[in-house]
VMD Tcl script that draws the C-alpha trace (Angstrom):
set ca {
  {81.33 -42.17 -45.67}
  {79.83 -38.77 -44.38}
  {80.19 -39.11 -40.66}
  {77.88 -36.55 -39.81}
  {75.21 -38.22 -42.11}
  {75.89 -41.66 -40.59}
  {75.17 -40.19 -36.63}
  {71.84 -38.85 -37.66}
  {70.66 -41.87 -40.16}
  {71.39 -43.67 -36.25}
  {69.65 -41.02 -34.68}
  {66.61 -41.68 -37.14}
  {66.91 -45.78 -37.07}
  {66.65 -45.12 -33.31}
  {63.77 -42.93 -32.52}
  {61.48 -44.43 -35.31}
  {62.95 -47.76 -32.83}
  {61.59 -46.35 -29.61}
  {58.68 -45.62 -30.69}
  {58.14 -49.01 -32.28}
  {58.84 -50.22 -28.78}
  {56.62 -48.47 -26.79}
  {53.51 -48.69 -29.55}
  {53.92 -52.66 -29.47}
  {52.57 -52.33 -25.50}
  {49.46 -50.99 -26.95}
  {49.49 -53.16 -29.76}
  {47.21 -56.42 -29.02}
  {44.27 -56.78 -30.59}
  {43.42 -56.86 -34.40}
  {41.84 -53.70 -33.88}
  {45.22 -51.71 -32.37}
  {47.27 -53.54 -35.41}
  {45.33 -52.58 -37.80}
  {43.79 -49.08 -36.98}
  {45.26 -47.78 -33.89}
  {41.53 -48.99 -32.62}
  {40.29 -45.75 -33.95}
  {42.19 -43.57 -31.11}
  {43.84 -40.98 -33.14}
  {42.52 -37.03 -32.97}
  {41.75 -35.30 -36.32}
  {45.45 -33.45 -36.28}
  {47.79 -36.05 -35.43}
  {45.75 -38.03 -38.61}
  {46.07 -35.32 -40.16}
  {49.86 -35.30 -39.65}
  {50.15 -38.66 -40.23}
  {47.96 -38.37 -43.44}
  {50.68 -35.93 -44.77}
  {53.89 -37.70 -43.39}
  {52.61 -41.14 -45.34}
  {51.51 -38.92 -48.70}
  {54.59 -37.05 -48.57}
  {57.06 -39.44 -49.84}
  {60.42 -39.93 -51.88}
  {58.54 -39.01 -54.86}
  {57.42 -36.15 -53.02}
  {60.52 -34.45 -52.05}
  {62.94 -36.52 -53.86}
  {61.54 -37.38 -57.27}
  {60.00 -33.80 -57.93}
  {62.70 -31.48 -56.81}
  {64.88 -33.79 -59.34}
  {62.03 -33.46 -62.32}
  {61.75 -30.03 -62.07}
  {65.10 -29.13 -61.98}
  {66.28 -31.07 -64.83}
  {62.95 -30.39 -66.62}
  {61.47 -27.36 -65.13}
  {57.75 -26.57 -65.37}
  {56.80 -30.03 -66.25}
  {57.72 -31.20 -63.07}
  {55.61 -29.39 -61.24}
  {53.08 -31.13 -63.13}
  {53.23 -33.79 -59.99}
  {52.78 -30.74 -57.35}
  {49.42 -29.74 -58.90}
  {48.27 -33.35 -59.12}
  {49.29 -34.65 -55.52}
  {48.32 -31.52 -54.42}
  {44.67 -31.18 -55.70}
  {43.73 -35.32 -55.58}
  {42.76 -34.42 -51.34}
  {39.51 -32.64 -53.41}
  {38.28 -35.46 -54.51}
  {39.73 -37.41 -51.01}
  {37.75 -34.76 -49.08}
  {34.56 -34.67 -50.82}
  {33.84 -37.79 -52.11}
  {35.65 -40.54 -50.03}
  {36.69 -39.83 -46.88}
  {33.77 -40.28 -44.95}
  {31.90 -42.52 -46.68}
  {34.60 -44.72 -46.21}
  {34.78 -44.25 -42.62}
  {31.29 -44.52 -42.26}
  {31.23 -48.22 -43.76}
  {34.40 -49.56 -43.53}
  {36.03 -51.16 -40.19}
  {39.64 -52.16 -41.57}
  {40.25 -52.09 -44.89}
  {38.94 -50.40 -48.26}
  {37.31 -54.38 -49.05}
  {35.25 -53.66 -46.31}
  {33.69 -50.66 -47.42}
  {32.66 -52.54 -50.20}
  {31.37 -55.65 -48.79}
  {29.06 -53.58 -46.27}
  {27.58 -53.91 -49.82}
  {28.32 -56.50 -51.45}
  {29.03 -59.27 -48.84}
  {30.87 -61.36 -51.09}
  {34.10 -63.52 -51.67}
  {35.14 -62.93 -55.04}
  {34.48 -59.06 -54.05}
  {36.54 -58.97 -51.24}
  {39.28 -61.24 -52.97}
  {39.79 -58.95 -55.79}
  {39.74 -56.07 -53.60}
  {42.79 -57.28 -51.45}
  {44.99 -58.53 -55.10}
  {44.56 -54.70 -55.93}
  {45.46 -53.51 -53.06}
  {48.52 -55.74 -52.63}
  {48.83 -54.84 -56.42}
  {49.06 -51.02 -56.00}
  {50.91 -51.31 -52.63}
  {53.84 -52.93 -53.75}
  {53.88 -50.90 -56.97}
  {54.07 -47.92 -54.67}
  {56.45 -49.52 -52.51}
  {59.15 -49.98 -54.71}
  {59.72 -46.58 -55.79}
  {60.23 -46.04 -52.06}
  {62.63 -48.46 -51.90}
  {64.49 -47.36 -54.97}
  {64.91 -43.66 -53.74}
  {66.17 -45.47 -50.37}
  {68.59 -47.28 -52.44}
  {70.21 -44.54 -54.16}
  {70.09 -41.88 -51.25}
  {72.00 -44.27 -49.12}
  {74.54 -45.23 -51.68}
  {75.02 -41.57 -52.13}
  {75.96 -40.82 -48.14}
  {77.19 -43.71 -46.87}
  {78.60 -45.61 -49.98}
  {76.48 -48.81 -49.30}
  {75.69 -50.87 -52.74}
  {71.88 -50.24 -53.75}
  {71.07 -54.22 -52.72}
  {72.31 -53.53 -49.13}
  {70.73 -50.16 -48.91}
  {67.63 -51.52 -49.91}
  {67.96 -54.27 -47.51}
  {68.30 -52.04 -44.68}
  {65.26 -49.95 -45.02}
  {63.45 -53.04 -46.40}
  {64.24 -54.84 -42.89}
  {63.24 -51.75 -41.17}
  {59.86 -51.49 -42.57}
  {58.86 -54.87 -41.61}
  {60.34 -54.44 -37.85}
  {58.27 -51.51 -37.24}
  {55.44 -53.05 -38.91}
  {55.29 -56.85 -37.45}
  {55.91 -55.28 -34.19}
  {54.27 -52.10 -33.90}
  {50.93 -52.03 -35.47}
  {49.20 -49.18 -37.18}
  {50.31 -47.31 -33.74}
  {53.92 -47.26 -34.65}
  {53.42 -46.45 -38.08}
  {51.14 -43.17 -37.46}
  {53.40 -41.85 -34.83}
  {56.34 -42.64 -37.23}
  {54.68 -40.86 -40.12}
  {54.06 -37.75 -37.49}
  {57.72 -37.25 -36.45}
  {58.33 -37.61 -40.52}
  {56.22 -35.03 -41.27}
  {57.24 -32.60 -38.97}
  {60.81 -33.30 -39.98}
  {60.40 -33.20 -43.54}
  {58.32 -29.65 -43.29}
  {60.99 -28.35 -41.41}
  {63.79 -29.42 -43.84}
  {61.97 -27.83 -46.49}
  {61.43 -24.86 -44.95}
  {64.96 -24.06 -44.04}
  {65.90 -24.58 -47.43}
  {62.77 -22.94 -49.33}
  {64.04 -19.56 -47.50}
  {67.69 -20.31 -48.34}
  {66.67 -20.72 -51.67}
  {64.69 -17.67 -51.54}
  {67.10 -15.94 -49.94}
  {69.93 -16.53 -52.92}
  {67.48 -14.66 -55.10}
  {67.03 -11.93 -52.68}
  {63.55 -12.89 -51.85}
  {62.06 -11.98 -55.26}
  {60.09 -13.79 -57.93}
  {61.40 -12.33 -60.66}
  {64.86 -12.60 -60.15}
  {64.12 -16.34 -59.29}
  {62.61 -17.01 -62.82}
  {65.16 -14.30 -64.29}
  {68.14 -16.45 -62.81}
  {66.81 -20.24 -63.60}
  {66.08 -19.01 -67.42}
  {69.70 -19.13 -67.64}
  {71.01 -21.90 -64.98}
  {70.47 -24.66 -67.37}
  {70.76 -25.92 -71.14}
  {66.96 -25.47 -71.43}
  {67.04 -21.86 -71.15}
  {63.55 -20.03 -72.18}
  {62.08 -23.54 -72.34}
  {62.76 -24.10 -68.52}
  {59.85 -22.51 -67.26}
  {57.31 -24.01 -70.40}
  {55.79 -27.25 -70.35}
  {56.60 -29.34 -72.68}
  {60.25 -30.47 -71.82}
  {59.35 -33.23 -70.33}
  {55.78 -34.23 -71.13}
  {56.01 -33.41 -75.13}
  {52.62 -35.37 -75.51}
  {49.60 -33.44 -74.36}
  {47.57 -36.46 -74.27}
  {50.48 -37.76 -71.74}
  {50.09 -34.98 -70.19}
  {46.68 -34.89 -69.17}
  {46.92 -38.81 -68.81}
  {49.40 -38.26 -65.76}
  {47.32 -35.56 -64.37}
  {44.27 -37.80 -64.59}
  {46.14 -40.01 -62.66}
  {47.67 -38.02 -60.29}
  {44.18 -36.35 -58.96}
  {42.23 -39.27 -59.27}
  {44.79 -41.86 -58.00}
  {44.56 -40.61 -54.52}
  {41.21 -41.22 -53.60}
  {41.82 -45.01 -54.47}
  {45.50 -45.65 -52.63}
  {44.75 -48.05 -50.08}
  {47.66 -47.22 -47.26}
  {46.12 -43.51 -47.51}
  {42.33 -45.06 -47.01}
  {43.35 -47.36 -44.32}
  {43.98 -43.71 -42.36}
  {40.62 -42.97 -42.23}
  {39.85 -45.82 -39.90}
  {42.32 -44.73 -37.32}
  {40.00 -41.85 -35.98}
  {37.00 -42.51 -34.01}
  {34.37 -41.39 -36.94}
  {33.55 -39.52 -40.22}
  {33.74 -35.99 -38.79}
  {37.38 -36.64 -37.61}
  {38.48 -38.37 -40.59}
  {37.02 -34.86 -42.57}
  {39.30 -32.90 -40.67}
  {42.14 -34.70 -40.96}
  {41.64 -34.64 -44.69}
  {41.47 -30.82 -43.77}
  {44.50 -30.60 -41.39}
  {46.57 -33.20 -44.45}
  {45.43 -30.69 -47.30}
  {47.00 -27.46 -45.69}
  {50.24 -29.40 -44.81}
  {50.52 -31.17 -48.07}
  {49.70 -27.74 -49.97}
  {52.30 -26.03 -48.07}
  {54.71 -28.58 -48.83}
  {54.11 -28.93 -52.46}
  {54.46 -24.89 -53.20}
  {57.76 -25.09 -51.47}
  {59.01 -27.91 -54.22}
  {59.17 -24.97 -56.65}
  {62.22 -23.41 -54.47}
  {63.89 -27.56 -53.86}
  {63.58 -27.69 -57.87}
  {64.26 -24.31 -58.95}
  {67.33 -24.18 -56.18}
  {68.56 -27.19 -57.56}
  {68.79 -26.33 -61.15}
  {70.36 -22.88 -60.42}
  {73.11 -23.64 -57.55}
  {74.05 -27.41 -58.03}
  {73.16 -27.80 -62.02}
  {72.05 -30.00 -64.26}
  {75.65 -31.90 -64.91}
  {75.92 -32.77 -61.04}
  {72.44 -34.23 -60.39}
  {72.57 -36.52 -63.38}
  {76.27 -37.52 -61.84}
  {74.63 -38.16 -58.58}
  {71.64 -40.36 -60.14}
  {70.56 -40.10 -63.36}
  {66.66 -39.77 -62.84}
  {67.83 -36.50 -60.80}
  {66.73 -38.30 -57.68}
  {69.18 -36.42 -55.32}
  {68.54 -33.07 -56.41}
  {67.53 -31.74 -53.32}
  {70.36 -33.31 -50.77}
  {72.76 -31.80 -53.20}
  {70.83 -28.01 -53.00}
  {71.22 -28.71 -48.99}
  {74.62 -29.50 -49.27}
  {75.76 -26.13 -51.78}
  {73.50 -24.00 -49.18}
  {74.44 -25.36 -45.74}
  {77.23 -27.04 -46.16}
  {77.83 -30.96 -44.59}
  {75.75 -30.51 -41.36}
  {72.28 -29.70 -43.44}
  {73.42 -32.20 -46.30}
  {72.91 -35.15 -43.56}
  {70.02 -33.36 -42.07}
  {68.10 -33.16 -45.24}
  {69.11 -36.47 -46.36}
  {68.52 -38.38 -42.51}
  {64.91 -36.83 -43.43}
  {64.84 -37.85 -46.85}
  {65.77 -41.40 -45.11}
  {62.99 -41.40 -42.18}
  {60.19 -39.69 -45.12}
  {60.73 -43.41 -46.77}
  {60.75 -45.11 -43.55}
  {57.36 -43.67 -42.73}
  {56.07 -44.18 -46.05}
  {57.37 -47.98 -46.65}
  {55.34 -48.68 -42.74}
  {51.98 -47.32 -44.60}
  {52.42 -49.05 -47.33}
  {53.49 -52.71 -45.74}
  {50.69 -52.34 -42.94}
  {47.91 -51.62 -45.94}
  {49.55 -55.09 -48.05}
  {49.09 -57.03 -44.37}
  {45.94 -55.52 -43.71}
  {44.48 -56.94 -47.22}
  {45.46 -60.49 -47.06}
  {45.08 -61.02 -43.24}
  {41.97 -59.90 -42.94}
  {40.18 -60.07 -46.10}
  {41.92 -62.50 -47.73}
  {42.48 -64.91 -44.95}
  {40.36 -64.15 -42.45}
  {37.19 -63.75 -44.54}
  {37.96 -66.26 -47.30}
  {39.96 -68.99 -46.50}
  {38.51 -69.11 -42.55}
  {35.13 -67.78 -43.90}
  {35.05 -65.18 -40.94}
  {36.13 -67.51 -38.08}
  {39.93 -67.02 -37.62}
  {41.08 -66.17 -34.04}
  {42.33 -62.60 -32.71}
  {45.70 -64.61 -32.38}
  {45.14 -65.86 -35.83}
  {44.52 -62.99 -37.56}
  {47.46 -61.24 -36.00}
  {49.75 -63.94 -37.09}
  {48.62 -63.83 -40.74}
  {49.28 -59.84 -40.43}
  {52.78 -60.12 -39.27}
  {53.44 -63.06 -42.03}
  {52.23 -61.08 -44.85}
  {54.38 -58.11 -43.99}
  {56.81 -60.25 -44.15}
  {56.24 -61.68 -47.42}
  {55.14 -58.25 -48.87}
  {58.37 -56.79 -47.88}
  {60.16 -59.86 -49.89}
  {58.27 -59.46 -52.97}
  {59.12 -55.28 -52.93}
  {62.71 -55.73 -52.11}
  {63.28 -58.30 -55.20}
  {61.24 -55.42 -57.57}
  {63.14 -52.97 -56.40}
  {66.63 -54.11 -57.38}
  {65.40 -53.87 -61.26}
  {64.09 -50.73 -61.08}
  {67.17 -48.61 -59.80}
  {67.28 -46.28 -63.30}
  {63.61 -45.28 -62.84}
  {62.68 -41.63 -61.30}
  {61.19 -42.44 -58.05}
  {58.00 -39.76 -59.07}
  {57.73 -41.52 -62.35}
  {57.00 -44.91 -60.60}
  {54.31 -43.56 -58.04}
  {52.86 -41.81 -60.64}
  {52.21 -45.45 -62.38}
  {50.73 -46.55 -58.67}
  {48.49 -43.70 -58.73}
  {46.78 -44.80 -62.56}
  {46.76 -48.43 -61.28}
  {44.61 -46.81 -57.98}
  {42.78 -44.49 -60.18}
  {41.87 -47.20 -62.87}
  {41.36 -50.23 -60.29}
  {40.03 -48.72 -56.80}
  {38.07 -45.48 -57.38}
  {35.82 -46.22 -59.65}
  {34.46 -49.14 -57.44}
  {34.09 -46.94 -54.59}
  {32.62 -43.96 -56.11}
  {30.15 -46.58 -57.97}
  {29.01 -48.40 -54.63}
  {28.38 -45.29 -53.01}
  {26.51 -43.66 -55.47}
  {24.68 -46.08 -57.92}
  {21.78 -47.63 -57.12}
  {21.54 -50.24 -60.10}
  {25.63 -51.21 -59.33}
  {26.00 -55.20 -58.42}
  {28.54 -57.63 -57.47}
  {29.44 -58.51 -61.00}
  {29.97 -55.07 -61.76}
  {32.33 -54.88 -58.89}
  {34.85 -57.54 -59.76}
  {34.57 -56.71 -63.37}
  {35.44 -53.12 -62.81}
  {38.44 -54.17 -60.45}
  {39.79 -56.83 -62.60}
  {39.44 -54.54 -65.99}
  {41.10 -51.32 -63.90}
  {43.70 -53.64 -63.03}
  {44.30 -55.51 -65.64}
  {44.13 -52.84 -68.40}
  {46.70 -50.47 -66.37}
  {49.20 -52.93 -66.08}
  {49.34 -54.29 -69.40}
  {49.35 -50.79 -70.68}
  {52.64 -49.93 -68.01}
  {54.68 -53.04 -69.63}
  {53.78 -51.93 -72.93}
  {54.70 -48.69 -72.56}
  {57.43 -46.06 -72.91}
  {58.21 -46.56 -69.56}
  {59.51 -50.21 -69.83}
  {60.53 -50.22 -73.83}
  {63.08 -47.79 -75.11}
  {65.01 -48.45 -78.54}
  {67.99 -46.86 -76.67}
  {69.72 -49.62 -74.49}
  {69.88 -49.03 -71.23}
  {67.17 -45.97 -70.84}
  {64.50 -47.95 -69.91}
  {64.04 -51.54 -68.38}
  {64.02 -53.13 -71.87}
  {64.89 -52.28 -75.02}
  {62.40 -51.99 -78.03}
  {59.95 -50.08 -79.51}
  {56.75 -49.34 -76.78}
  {53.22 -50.15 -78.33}
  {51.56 -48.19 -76.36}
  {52.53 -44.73 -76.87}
  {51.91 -43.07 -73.33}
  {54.44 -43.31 -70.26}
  {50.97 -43.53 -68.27}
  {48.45 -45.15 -68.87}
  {45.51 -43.11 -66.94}
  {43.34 -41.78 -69.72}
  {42.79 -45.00 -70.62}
  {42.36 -47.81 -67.81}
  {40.88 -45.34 -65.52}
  {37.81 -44.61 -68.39}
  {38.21 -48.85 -68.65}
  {37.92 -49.28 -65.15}
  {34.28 -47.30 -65.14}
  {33.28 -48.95 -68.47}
  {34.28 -52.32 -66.73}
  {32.26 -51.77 -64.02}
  {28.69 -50.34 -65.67}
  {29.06 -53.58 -68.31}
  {29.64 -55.74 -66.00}
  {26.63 -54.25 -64.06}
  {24.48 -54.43 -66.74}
  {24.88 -57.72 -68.43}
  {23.91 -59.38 -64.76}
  {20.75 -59.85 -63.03}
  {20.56 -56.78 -60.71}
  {21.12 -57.69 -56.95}
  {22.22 -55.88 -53.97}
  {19.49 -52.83 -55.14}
  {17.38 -53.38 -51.65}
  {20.35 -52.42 -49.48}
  {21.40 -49.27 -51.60}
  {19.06 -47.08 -49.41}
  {20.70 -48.33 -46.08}
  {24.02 -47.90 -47.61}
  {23.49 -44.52 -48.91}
  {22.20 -43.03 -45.36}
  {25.29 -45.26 -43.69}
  {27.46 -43.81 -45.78}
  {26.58 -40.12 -45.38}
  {25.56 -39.67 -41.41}
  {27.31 -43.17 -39.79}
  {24.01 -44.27 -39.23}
  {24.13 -47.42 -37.42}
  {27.88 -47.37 -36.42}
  {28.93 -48.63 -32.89}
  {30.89 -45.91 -30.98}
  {34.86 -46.57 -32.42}
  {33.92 -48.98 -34.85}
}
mol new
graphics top color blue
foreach p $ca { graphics top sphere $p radius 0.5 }
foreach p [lrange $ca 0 end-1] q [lrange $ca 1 end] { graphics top cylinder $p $q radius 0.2 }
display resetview
């Protein structure tokens, strides 16, 4: 057991501990669980936006896929990188503007109905926990790596974590967790982006010069095509990647935590610069990686190169920044598993229970209860997914999130927003399709069927020929939607007006609703 590692692991535990603490004080009405009640400023959302979108796949999974695959990995930079576009010109204020809690609510300022809202919170809870567990599986490993606790128990911890921070805390706890993350995790990165840079004494070219010949791929390191060797793949995950965004519900359920649309732009604004800085600086994690700890050591560490970059921090700065990098590594999942619990909650307490099963009349008490249960439960359901998926690159499995959100959630918001004809039927058939379609194509994929044992989760021939499936749900998801539209009577066309001028000035909004 790394002793150093261990203190600061403690260290993390018990900040991210105190500050759960002190935000449960402020945490009493539905309003402070769920959304802070509006009280954050456009920077520290900003922060938090990038400490919850930062995550293992983030610094973990990429570092690993571009250093055992080179260009291709960066494939996940561009697309995390440039999905706050679409984030910050077509969603994040219209959201604001008509939402109160959740994404469902957006949509039912619309469409004030069950099935609407029902189908709203399964994808949500859907694309959550999908997200979740590759969290929880980069937790697993990192853990087993430092301290030498089995995956189950490492998985246990942080899973037990997540739920004490969110049960107790609120949406309070969770941004100011997320914060501290993000400033720890920019830090860590840049210490070792200049480290890096530093070995190649501070030039490009003798960066690229060096990694041409630092692993078995040679020339081919820094072409695509070593890892994505299907350009229809290809584009499929980057379809998913910048699309996805803009329909993730624990990074929509941020927007409601500032006190209106303006604020939530700029936090999209403050998030963007963060998140771009962060994602250039994965080129010196993966590039580091592959030329001063090699290929043959990652895979030995975890074979979906998962702990690429607490190795590079370890062959650069010896024990002390090993446990550094990896305590952040440790709190970036912490933060990120909060987000993503709260959002799960959020979506059955209060649109599934609150405004189905009690039809709108549950009490503050009641509501809260339901909250804290269905963290609870959420955090159960992740845990047990999460002990199958071990072998699976942690950036791999949010990229599958991302289609699901891309295929499922965005093209229901975009369409409420925007066309005037769109109807309740549409809605839930454009949902339901999104969902449906991207999740059957997942377990029929690549990514779950391999004819060599033991490379994926089951072995067989996939058939469906794409490890994501984004160029096709997310066009189903649209085409879901306008049929579904179309072969109904058309309803809901007298509000569009009031939701389109809502949407775009707040018109109508009570101050810090």
């Amino acid at each position: 057991m790394n002793g150093t590692a261990f203190s600061l692991f403690l260290g993390i535990v018990a900040l991210t501990l105190v500050i759960t603490y002190f935000a449960s004080k402020k945490t009493k009405t539905t309003s402070d669980f769920y959304t802070a009640d509006g009280g954050l400023t456009g920077m520290q959302n900003g922060l938090a936006i990038a400490g919850d979108y930062m995550s293992a796949a983030s610094f973990l999974g990429i570092a690993g896929t571009i250093a055992l695959s080179g260009f291709d990995g960066f494939f996940y930079s561009i697309g995390f990188l440039v999905a706050y576009l679409v984030v910050l010109f077509l969603v994040a204020e219209p959201l604001r503007n008509l939402g109160k809690y959740t994404m469902a609510d957006m949509i039912a300022a619309r469409f004030n109905d069950k099935k609407v809202r029902g189908v709203a919170a399964l994808n949500t809870m859907a694309i959550s926990t999908f997200y979740m567990v590759a969290q929880l599986v980069g937790a697993g490993a990192l853990i087993k790596l430092l301290l030498g606790i089995e995956y189950i128990y490492s998985v246990l911890i942080v899973g037990v974590l997540m739920t004490v921070y969110v049960v107790f805390g609120g949406m309070t706890a969770t941004s100011w967790v997320q914060i501290v993350k993000a400033i720890l995790l920019m830090l860590g990165t840049f210490i070792i982006s200049v480290m890096v840079f530093a070995k190649f004494g501070f030039s490009f070219t003798e960066m690229f010069n060096q990694v041409k010949s630092a692993t078995p791929l040679g020339e081919s390191f820094l072409n695509p095509g070593n890892k994505f060797k299907d350009p229809l793949d290809t584009i499929s995950l980057n379809l998913a990647l910048v699309l996805g965004t803009a329909g993730l519900p624990h990074i929509l359920i941020r927007f409601f935590t500032v006190k209106d649309a303006p604020t939530a732009r700029k936090s999209v604004v403050y998030a963007t610069w963060l998140i771009g800085a962060f994602y250039i600086m994965t080129i010196f994690l993966g590039f580091g990686a592959a030329a001063f700890v090699g290929q043959d050591k990652i895979v030995a560490a975890n074979a979906a190169g998962n702990m690429a970059a607490p190795l590079l921090a370890e062959v650069l700065g010896g024990e002390f920044l090993f446990a550094f990098v990896s305590a952040v590594a440790f709190a970036t999942i912490l933060a990120v598993v909060a987000g993503l619990v709260l959002s799960a909650a959020s979506a059955f307490a209060h649109d599934f229970y609150t405004h189905i099963i009690r039809k709108g009349h549950a009490s503050e008490k009641e509501q809260m209860k339901a909250a804290k249960w269905a963290s609870v439960g959420v955090a159960i359901i992740s845990i047990i997914l999460a002990l199958f998926a071990q072998k699976l690159n942690v950036a791999f499995l949010v990229s599958l999130a991302f289609a699901v959100a891309a295929s499922a959630n965005l093209p229901i918001i975009l369409l409420t927003i925007f066309w005037k004809r769109f109807n309740t039927a549409g809605a839930v058939t454009g949902m339901l399709v999104g969902l449906v379609s991207s999740l059957f194509l997942v377990m029929i994929s690549p990514s779950v069927w391999s004819p060599v044992e033991g490379a994926a989760i089951l072995t067989g021939e996939a058939i469906f020929p794409l490890a994501n499936p984004g160029i096709v749900s997310i066009p189903l998801g649209f085409l879901g939607a306008i049929i579904g539209t179309m072969l109904s009577k058309p309803s809901d066309v007298d509000k569009f007006n009031g939701i389109l001028v809502k949407a775009n000035t707040g018109s109508g909004l009570r101050k810090g609703a």
